[in-house]
Each structure stands twice: as structure tokens, then as C-alpha cells.
N, C-alpha and C positions, 0 to 999 in steps of 0.2 A: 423526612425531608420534603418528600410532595405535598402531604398535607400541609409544611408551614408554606412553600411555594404557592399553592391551591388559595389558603388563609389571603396570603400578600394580593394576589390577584385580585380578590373577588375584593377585599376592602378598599383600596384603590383605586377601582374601578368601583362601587359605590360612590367614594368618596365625590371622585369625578363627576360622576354624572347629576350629583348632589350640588354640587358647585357648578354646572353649565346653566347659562346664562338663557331663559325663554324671553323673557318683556323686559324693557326698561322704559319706564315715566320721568322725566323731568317735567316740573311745572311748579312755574315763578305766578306768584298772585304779587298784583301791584298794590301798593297803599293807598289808602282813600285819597284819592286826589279828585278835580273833576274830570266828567266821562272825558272829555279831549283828550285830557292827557293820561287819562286810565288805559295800562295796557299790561297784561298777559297773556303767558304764552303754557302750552304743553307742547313736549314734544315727546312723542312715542315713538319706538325702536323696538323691533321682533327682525328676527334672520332671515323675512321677507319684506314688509313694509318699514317705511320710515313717513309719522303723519305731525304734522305740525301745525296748530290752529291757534290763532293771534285773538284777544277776545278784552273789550270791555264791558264790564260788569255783567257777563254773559251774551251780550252781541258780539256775533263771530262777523269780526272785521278780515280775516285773513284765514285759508284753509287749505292748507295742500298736505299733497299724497304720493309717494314715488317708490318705486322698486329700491328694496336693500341690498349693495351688491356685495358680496363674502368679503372683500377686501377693508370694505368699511364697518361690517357688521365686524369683523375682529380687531379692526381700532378699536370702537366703541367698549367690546370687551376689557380688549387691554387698559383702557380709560379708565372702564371701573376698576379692573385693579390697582391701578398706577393712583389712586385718587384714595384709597384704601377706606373706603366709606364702610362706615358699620355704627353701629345701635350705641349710643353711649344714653348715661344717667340724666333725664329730663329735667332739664336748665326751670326753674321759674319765673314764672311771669315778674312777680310783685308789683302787679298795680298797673304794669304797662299794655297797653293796648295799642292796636294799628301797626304800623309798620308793612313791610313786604314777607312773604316767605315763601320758601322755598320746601319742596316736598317730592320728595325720589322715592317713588314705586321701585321693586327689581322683584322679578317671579324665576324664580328656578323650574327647573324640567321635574323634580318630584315634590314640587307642588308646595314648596316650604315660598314665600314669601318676607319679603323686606320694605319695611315702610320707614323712612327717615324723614324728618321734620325740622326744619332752622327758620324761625322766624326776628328779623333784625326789627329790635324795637329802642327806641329810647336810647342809642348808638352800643344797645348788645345784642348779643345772640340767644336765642332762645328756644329750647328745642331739643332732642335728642340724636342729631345729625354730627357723627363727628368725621375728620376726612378732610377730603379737599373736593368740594363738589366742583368746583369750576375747572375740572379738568374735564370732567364726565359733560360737564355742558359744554364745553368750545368741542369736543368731537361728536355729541350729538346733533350739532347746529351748523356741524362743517359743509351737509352737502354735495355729497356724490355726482 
């Protein structure tokens, strides 16, 4: 009975700690438009900083930097969950080019990482991002 107790413990708390959340990247690339109206953004999240830099065609038009404070770092968590973001099968192009897309980093504490990708092209989707990312971005961008 201890050893299946001992078993339960130690997988679970694996599991957890396999699932805690170290980085999170959103970052929207805008469509070729002209530089004026060209704009992206990243926004980076760890359970100390929160950095967000505004950027056309690589001039950094906007770049701030602020302390992460635990109340918001466990929104952001619960975002990712609530937004149920994970890997699905890589949509095809076929032929379409441009458009915007959208690309979510997430790195875990043992070092497994998560790269999703949705680029809207041609009025589809494209990419292997499935979810709901625009939950993860309205609390990334909220602002503490």
C-alpha cells in the first residue's frame, strides 16, 4: 500500500512540475503592408518580467519592460489553460502567401517546449495552432 502511495506521489508531482509554466511568447507579425502602417508586436511573460516591443519591419517603434506580479503571472497561466492551446496537424499553404501570423512560444520548467504557429492567409488559417489563442493574448496585454 506505501509503495502504490510513494508510486502516486512521485508521478504527480512529475507530472506537475512537467506542466509548470517558465516562458510564454506571443508574437503577431503584421502583413506586408507599408512601413506606416506596418506593426508588430511580441509579448514576453516569465513569473518575473513582462517585456513587450512594438516593431515595424524590425524598427523597434515601442519597448517596455515591468515587474510580473504573482496575481497576474497566474492569470496568464490560467489563460493558457482556459485557451486549451496545443499542436494539432499542419494546415497547408497551397499557393497562399502573406497574410499575418501569429506564433506562441511556451517553455516548461523541464525543459520540454511548445511552438504553435497560425498564419491567416487568403481568409484561412494556416498552421498547426489549434485553441483559442486570443484568450492568452487579452491577458498577456492586460497590464498590471
Amino acid at each position: 500500500m506505501r509503495l502504490i502511495l510513494l508510486f502516486l506521489l512521485i508521478t504527480n508531482t512529475s507530472f506537475t512540475q512537467k506542466k509548470e509554466i517558465h516562458f510564454i511568447q506571443y508574437r503577431f507579425v503584421d502583413a506586408s503592408v507599408p512601413p506606416e502602417y506596418h506593426r508588430s508586436y511580441t509579448v514576453t511573460a516569465t513569473e518575473h518580467d513582462w517585456h513587450y516591443t512594438v516593431d515595424s519591419y524590425g524598427t523597434i517603434i515601442s519597448d517596455s519592460t515591468q515587474k510580473m506580479t504573482e496575481a497576474w503571472w497566474q492569470d496568464i497561466k490560467l489563460a493558457y489553460k482556459k485557451a486549451k492551446l496545443r499542436k494539432g496537424k499542419e494546415n497547408e499553404r497551397n499557393g497562399c502567401t502573406g497574410g499575418t501570423q501569429v506564433i506562441i512560444e511556451v517553455s516548461f520548467r523541464e525543459s520540454k517546449q511548445l511552438r504553435l504557429t497560425e498564419a491567416r492567409c487568403g481568409g484561412k488559417n494556416i498552421g498547426n495552432l489549434r485553441g483559442n489563442p486570443a484568450i492568452l493574448k487579452t491577458s498577456l496585454l492586460r497590464k498590471d
